[in-house]
C-alpha positions in Angstrom: -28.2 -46.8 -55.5 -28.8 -43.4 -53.6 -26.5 -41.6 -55.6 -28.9 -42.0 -58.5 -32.3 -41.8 -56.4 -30.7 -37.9 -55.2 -29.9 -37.5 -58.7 -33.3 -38.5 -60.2 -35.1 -36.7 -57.5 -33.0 -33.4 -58.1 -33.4 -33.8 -61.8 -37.1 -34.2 -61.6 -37.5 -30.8 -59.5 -34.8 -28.7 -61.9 -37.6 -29.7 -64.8 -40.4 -28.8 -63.2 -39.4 -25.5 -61.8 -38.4 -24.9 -65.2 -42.4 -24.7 -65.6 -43.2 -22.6 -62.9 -43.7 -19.1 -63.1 -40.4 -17.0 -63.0 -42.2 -14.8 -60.3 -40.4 -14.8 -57.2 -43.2 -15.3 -53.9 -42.3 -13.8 -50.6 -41.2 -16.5 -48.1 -44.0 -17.8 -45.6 -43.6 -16.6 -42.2 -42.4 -17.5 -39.4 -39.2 -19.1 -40.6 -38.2 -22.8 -40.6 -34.9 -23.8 -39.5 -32.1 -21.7 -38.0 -29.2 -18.6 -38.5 -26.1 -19.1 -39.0 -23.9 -15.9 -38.0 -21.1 -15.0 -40.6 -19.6 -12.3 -38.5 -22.1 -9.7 -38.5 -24.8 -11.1 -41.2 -27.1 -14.2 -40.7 -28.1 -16.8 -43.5 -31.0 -18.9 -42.6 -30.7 -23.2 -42.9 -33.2 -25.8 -42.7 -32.2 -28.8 -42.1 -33.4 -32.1 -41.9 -33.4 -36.0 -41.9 -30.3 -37.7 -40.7 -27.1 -39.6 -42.3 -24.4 -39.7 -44.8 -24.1 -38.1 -47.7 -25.3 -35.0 -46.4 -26.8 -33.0 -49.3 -26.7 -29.3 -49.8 -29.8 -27.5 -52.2 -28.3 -24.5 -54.1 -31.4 -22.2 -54.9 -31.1 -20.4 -57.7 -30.9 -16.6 -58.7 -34.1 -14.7 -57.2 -35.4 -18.3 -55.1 -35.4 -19.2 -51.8 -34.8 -22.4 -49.5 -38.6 -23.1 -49.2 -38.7 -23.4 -52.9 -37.0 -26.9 -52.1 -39.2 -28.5 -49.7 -41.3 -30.9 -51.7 -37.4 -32.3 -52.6 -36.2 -31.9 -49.3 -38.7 -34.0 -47.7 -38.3 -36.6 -50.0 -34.3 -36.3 -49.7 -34.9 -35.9 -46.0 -36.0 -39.5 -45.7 -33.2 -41.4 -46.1 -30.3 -38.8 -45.6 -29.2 -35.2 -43.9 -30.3 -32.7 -45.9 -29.8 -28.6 -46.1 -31.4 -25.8 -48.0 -30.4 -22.4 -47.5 -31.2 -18.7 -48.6 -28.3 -17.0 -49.9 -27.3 -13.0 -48.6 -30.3 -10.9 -48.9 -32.7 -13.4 -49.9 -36.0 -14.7 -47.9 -34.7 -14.9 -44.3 -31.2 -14.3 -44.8 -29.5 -11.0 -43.5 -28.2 -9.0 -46.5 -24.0 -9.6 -46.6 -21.4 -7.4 -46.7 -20.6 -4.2 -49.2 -17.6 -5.1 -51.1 -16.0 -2.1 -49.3 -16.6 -4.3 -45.8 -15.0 -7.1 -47.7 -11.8 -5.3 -47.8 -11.5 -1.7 -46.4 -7.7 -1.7 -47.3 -7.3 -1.8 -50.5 -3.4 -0.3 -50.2 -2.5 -3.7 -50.6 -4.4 -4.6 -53.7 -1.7 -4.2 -56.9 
């Protein structure tokens, strides 16, 4: 029964962003949640609620974790829930250059 209240809750909010403006807003300051360090670049989490299945929000292209709070509340009260803002996005630290990725490429053939 939770499976399909996450799903109809998720389902409900990928509508109705579909509505909202395809602006992107600046992310309110300060920051909820916490860094995570990747080895020389943060991404910022916010967590909350507690229990199992823990639930992940994917923001889409241009969006950032507080885009999912109305959801995450909701989601927050009966399980652990996660939004995050992907490399160079809101909060996040940008990542690394594709050259940091792999700086020897003599073993690329």
């Amino acid at each position: 029964m939770i499976s399909i209240r996450i799903f109809g809750i998720l389902m409900l909010a990928l509508l109705s962003r579909g509505a909202a403006s395809q602006q992107p807003i600046a992310p309110p300051s300060p920051a909820r949640g916490q860094w995570v360090d990747l080895g020389g670049h943060r991404l910022h989490f916010d967590c909350a609620g507690k229990g199992s299945p823990r639930v992940v929000l994917e923001s889409g292209f241009e969006e950032f974790s507080f885009d999912w709070t109305l959801v995450q509340s909701k989601v927050a009260d009966f399980t652990r829930v996660c939004s995050y803002d992907r490399a160079g996005y809101a909060w996040s630290d940008s990542g690394p250059k594709a050259e940091d990725v792999c700086p020897d490429k003599s073993g690329i053939a």
